[in-house]
C-alpha positions as CSV (number, residue, x, y, z in Angstrom):
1,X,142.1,147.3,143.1
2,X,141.5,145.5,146.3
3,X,139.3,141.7,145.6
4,X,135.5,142.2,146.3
5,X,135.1,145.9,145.8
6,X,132.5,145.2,142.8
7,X,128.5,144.1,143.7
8,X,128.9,140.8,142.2
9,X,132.4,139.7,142.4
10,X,132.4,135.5,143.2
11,X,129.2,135.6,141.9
12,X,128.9,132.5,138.5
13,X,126.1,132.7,136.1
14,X,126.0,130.3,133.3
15,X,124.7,132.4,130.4
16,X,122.8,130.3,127.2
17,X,121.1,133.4,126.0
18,X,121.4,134.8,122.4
19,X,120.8,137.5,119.8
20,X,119.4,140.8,122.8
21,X,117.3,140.3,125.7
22,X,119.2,137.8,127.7
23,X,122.6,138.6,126.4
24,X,121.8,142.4,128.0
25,X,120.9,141.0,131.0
26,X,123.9,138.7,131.9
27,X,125.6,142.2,130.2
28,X,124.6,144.2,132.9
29,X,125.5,141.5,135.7
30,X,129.0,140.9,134.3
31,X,129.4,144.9,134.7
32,X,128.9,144.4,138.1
33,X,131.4,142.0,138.7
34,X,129.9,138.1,138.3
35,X,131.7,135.9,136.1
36,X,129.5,135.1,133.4
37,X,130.0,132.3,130.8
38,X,128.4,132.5,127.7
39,X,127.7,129.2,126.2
40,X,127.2,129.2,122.5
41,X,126.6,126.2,119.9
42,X,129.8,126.0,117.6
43,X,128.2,128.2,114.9
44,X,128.3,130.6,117.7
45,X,125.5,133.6,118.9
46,X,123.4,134.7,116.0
47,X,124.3,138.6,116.9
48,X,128.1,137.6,115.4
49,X,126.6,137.8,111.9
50,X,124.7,140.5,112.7
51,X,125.4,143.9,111.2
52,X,126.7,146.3,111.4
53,X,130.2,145.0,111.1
54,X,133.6,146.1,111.7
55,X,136.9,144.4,111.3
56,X,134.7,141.1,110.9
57,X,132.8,141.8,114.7
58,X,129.8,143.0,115.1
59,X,128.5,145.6,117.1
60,X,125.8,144.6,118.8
61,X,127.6,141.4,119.9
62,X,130.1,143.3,120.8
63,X,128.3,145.5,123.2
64,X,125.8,142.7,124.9
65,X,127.7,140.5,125.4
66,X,131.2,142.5,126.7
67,X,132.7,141.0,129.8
68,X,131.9,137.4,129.0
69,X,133.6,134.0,128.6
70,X,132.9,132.6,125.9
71,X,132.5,128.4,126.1
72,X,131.1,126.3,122.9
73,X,129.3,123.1,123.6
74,X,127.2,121.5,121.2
75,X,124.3,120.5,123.8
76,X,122.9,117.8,120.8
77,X,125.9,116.1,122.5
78,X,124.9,114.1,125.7
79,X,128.2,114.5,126.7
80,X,128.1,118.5,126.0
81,X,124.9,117.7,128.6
82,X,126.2,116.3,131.1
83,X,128.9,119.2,131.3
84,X,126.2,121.2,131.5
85,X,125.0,119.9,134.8
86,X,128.8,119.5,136.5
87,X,129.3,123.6,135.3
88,X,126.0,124.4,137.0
89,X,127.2,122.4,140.7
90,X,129.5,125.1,140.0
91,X,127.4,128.2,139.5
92,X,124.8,130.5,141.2
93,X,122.7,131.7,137.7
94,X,121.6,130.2,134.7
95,X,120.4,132.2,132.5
96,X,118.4,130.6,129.5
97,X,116.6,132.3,126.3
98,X,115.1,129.5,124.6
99,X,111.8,129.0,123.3
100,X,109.9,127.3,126.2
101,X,109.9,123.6,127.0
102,X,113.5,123.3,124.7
103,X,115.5,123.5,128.1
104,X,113.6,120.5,129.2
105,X,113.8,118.4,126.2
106,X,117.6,119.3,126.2
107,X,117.7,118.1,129.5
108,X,118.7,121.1,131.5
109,X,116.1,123.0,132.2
110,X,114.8,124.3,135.4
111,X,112.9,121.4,136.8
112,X,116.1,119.3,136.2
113,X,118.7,121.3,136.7
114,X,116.8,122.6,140.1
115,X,116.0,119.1,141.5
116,X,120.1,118.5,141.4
117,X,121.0,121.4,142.8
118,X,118.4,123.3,145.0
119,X,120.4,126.7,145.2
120,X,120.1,127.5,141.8
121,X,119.2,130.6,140.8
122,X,117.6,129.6,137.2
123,X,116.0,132.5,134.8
124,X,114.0,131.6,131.5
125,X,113.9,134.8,129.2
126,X,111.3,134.7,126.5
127,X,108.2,136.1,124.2
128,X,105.5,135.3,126.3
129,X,106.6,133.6,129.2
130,X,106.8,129.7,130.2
131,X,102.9,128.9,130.0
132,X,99.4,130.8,128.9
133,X,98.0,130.6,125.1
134,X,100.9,132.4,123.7
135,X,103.9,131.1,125.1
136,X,104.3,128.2,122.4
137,X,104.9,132.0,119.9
138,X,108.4,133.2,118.7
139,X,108.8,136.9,119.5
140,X,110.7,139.7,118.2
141,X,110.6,143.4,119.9
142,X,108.6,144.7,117.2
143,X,105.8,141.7,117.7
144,X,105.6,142.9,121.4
145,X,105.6,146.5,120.8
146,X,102.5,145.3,118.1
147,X,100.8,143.7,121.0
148,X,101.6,145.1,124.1
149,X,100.4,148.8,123.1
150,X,103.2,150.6,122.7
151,X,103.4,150.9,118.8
152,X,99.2,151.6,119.0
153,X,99.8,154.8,121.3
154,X,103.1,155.6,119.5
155,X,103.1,158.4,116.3
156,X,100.9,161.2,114.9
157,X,97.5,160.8,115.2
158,X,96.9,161.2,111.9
159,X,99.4,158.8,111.1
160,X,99.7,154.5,111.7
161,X,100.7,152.9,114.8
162,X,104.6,153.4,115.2
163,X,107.9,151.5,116.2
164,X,109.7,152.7,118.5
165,X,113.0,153.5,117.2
166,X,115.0,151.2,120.0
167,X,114.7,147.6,120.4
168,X,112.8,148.4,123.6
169,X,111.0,145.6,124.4
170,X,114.2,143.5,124.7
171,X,115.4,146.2,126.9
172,X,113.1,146.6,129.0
173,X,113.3,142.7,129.1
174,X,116.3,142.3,129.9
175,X,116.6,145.2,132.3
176,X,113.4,143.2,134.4
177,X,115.8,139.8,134.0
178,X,118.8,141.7,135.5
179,X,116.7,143.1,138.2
180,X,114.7,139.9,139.7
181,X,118.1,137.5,139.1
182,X,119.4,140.1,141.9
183,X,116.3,140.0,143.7
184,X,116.1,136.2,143.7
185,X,120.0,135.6,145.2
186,X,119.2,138.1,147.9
187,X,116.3,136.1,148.7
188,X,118.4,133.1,148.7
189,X,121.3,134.7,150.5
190,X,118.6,136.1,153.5
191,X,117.6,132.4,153.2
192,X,121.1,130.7,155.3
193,X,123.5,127.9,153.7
194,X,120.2,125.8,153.5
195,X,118.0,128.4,151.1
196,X,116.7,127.3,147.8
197,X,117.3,129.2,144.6
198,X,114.3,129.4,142.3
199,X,112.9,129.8,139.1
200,X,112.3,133.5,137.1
201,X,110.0,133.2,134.3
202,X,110.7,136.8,132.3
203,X,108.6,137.6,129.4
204,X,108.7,140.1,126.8
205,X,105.4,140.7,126.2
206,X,104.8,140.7,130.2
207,X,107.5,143.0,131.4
208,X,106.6,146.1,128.3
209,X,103.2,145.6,129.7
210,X,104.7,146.9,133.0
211,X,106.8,149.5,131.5
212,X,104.0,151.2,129.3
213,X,103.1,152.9,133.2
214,X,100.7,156.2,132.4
215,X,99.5,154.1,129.5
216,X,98.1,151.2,132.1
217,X,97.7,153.9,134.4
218,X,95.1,155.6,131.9
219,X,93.3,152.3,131.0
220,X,93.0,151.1,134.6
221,X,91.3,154.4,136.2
222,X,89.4,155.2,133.0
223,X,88.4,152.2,130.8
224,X,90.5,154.0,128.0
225,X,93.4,152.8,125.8
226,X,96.1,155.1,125.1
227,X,96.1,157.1,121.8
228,X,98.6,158.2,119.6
229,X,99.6,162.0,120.3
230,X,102.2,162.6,117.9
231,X,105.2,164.7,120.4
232,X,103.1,165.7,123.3
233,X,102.4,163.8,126.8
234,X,99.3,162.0,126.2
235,X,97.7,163.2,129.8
236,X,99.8,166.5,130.5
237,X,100.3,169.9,128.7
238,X,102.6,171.5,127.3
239,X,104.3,168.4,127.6
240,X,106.2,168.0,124.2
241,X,108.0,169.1,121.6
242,X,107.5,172.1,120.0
243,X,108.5,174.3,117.1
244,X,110.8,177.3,117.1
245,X,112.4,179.3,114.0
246,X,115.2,176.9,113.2
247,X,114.1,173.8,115.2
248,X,112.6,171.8,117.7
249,X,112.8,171.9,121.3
250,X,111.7,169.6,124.5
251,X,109.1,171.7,127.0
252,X,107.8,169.8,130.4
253,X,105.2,171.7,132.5
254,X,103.8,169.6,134.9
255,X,102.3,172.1,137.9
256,X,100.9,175.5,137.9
257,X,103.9,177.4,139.2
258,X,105.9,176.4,136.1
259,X,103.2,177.2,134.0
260,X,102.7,180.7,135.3
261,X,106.5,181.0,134.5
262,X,106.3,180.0,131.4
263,X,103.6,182.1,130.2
264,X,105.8,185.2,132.1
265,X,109.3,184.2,129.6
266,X,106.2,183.7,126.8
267,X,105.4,187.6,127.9
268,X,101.9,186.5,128.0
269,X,101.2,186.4,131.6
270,X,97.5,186.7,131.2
271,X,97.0,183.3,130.0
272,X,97.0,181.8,133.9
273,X,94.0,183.4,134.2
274,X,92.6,181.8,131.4
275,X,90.2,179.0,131.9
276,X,91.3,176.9,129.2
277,X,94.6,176.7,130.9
278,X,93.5,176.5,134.7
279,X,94.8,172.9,135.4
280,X,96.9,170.6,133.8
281,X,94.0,168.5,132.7
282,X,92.0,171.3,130.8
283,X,95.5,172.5,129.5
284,X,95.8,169.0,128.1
285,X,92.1,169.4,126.6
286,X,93.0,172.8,125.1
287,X,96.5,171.4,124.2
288,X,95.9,172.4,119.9
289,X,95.1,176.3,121.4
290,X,98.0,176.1,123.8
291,X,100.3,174.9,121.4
292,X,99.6,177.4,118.6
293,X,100.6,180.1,121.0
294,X,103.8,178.5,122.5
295,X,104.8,178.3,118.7
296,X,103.8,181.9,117.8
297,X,106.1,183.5,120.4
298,X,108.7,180.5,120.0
299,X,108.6,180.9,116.2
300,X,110.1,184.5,116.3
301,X,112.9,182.9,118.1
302,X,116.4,180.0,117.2
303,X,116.2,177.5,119.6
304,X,119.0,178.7,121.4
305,X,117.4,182.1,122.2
306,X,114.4,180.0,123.5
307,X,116.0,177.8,125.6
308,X,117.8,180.6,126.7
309,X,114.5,182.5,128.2
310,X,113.2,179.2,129.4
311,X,116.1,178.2,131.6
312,X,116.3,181.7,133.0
313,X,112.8,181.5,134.5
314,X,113.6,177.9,135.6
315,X,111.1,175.8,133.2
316,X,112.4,172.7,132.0
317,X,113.1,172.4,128.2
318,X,115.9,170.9,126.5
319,X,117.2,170.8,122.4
320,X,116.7,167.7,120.4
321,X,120.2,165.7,120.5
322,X,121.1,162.8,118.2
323,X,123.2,160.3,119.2
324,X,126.1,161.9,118.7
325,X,125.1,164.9,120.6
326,X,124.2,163.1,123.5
327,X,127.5,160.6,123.5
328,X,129.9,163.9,122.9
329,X,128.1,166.2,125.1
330,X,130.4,167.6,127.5
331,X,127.6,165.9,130.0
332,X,127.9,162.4,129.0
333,X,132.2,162.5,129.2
334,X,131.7,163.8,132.4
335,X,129.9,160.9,133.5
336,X,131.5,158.6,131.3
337,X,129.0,157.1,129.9
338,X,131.5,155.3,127.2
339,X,134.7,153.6,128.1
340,X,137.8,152.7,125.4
341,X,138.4,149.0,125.5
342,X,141.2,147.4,124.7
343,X,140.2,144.7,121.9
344,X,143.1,143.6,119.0
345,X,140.6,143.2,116.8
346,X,138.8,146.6,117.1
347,X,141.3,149.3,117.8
348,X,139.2,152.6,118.9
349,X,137.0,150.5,120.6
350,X,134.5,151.9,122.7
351,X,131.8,150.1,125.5
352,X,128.9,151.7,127.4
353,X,129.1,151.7,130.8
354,X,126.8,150.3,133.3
355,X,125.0,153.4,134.5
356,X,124.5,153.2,138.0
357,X,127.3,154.6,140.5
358,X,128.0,153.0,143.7
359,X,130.0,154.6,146.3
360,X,131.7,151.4,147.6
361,X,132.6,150.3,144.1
362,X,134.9,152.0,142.2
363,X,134.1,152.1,138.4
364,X,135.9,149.1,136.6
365,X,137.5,148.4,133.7
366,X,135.2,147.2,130.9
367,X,136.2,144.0,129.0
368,X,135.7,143.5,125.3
369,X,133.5,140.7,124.3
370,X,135.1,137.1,123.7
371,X,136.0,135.4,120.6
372,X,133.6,132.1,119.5
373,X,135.0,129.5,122.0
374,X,137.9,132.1,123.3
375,X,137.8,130.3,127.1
376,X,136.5,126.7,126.7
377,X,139.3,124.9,128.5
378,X,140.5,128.2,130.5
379,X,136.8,127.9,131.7
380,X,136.7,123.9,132.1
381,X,139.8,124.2,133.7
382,X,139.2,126.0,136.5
383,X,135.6,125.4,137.1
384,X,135.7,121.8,136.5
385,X,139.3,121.2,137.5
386,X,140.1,119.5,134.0
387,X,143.3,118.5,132.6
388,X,144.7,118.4,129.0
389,X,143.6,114.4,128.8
390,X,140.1,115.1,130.3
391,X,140.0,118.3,127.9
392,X,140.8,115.6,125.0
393,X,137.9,112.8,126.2
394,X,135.0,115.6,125.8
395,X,136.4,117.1,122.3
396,X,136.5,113.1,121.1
397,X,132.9,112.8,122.5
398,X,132.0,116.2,120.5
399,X,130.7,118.1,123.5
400,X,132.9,120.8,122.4
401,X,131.5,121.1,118.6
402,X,131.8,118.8,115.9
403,X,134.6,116.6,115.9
404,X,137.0,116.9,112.7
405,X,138.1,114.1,110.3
């Protein structure tokens, strides 16, 4: 493997995030090659307690925070803080989840941090951003899927609003961190030697507003909120999921021509000419009618059989997977999707992979997640150019965690 043959390799991001959002987002940088340091307090990320467990690790830490170096400082120390600022001479990222204004009174946030070094790419994660009526409110994925819209438009219609069943607000989060951190050092880069880094402010709440797309889409261009559905599209028909003799399958029918094919493999190819299905928006208001015939013919037929007759006249429709389906399908290994890691403590192990290919980048290696303090000197060492003595000074001072009696 030749050096600088990965998107992000040289890059340094100084990771304070916890528990999902931010860890996935320094995640999904660290795949790409930038040397991310996780600094946790010396009880450690709350995701380590976190089940489910195996071998004492847990599996969620595990996967968002794989690739990492793990550093403990106890920043109630000043001299934990002052580290702080001499780590992030050394970096291009910090990455911060912490409620807003803690940063500040810890004395490294932006404003600080920023003023001493003018590059610096700094990105505040949280609920609802860094200012407006809300921001002072701790958030959890399932409060911003309550608020956002999402859980209101989610379910049967008959039925209460639903969750989700991922953590997809922190996702999506942390997918929009990920994405402006790389935006903002191209800026910077474009910029020359002399370019200033900036601050992100990512919110939860924000950026699953952004994400919920036909659902803003809907609102904006007709005053009307999205409704709960059940498993259909809530603008397009048949656009769903659907009931055959031993199962359910996926159907997408977006334009005429692939409805006129699927009534043809439905042996029904009348119903184009019928004005109830003409366009895709009276097929949607006709969607109960439409249904009940797509699940008379389906319902003399397994699944198989039907996805059979709907590949061979080219509509798109799919089986329902599980988990397992999906990770074992013959598909996903041919992608590789999932990578065995090498980890002592969790023999089997297996990572996802970053899912993007690049052509110039070969696919690398992922690294299991560190231990609770695993590269604290290794990290001060070489970022910071300290020796066993200096090493000794901060423990004494307790910037590393708690000194013992």
């Amino acid at each position: 493997m030749t050096p600088n043959n990965r998107p992000l390799d040289g890059i340094r991001i100084l990771d304070f995030t916890r528990v999902l959002a931010g860890p996935l987002a320094t995640a999904l940088l660290a795949d790409l090659g930038a040397e991310v340091i996780k600094i946790e307090p010396p009880q450690g990320d709350d995701y380590r307690a976190i089940g489910p467990m195996k071998n004492g690790e847990s599996a969620l830490f595990s996967v968002m925070n794989r690739g990492k170096k793990s550093l403990v400082l106890d920043l109630k120390s000043a001299a934990a803080r002052e580290l702080v600022e001499a780590l992030a001479r050394q970096a291009d990222v910090v990455v911060e989840n912490f409620r807003p204004g803690v940063a500040e009174r810890l004395g490294i946030g932006p404003e600080r941090l920023g003023a001493i070094i003018p590059r610096l790419v700094y990105v505040s994660v949280s609920g609802f951003g860094q200012d407006g009526p809300l921001a002072h409110r701790p958030a959890y994925d399932i409060i911003v899927q309550a608020m956002s819209g999402l859980m209101e438009a989610t379910g049967d219609p008959a039925g209460p609003p639903t969750l989700v069943g991922e953590a997809v607000s922190d996702v999506v989060a942390g997918l929009f961190a990920s994405w402006a951190t790389l935006a903002a050092l191209l800026q910077r880069e474009r910029g020359g030697p002399e370019a200033p880094g900036q601050h992100l402010d990512v919110a939860m709440f924000d950026t699953t507003l952004a994400f919920l797309v036909t659902s803003m889409a809907r609102y904006l261009f007709t005053g009307k909120p999205a409704r709960r559905v059940g498993n259909r599209h809530p603008l397009s028909a048949p656009f769903g999921v659907y009931r055959a003799q031993d199962g359910h399958f996926a159907l997408a029918v977006l334009n005429p021509k692939l409805f006129e094919a699927l009534a043809g493999a439905m042996g029904q190819p009348a119903l184009v000419a019928d004005p109830r299905f003409a366009s895709d928006e009276t097929r949607s208001e006709h969607e109960p009618a439409l249904r009940h015939l797509i699940e008379q013919w389906a319902g003399g037929h397994a699944v198989e059989a039907v996805l059979a007759q709907l590949e061979t006249a080219g509509v798109p429709a799919a089986p329902i997977w599980n988990m397992a389906q999906a990770l074992d399908s013959e598909h996903a290994r041919a992608r590789g999707l999932v990578q065995a890691v090498a980890d002592e403590r969790l023999p089997g192990l297996q990572l996802p992979v970053q899912p993007v290919k690049f052509s110039a980048s070969p696919t690398v290696a992922v690294q299991r997640a560190p231990a609770l303090g695993e590269h604290s000197a290794e990290v001060l060492a070489q970022w910071l150019g300290a020796g066993a003595a200096r090493l000794g000074e901060w423990r004494a001072a307790g910037a590393l965690g708690p000194v013992s009696s």
